[in-house]
C-alpha positions in Angstrom: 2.2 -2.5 14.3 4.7 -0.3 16.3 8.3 -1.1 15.6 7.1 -2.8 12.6 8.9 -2.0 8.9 7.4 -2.9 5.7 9.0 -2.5 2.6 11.3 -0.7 4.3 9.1 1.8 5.9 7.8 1.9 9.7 4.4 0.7 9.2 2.7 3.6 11.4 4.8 6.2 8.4 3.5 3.5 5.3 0.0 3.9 6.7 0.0 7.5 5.9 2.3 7.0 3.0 -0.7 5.3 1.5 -3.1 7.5 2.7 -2.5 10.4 1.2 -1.2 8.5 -1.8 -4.8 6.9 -2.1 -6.1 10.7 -1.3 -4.3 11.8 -4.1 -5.5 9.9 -6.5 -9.1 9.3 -5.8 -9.1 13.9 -6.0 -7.2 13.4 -9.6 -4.0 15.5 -7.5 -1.9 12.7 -8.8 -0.7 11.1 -11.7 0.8 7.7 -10.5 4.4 7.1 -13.0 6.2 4.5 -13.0 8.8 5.3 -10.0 5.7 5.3 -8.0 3.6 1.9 -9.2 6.9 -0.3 -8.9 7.0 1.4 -4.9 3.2 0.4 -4.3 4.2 -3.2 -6.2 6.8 -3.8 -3.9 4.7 -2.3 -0.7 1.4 -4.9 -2.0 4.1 -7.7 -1.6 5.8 -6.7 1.4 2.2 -6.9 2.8 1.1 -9.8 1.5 4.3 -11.5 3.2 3.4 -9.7 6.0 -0.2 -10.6 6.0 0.9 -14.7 5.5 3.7 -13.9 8.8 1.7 -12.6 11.2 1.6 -13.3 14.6 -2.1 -11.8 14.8 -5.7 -12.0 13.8 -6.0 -7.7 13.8 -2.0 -7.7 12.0 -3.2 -9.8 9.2 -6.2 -8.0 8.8 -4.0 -4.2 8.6 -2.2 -5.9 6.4 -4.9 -7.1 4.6 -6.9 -4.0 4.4 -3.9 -1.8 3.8 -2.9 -3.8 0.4 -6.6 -3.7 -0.5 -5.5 0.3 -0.7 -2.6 -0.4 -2.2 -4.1 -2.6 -4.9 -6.9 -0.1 -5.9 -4.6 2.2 -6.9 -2.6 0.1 -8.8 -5.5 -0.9 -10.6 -7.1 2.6 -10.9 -3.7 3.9 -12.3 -3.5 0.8 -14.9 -7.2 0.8 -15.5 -6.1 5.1 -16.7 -3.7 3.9 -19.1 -5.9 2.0 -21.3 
């Protein structure tokens, strides 16, 4: 995924962007607002374009995984308001 940029972001800097994003919240050292969920909406469809374009069994599978991240967040952070 070298070279690659998803939502904007070189996927190798996204990776860890969602890492410790992920990190954060799973230790209760984040509060996810709303500037934040629209960024992981649009990096879950930037990955699920990716996912459908890739050239690559193990890309589509990152891809894949990496939203799986993405999404659990999302719905941790939703799943927290209500």
């Amino acid at each position: 995924m070298r070279g690659v940029e998803i939502a904007g972001t070189n996927a190798q800097e996204l990776d860890a962007e969602i890492t410790s994003c992920v990190s954060a919240v799973l230790t209760r050292r984040l509060k996810v607002d709303g500037r934040m969920e629209r960024r992981l909406v649009d990096i879950s469809s930037a990955l699920s374009d990716k996912e459908a374009a890739a050239d690559s069994v193990i890309a589509a599978e990152y891809c894949h995984r990496l939203n799986q991240l993405v999404n659990t967040v999302l719905t941790e952070t939703r799943a927290g308001r209500a």
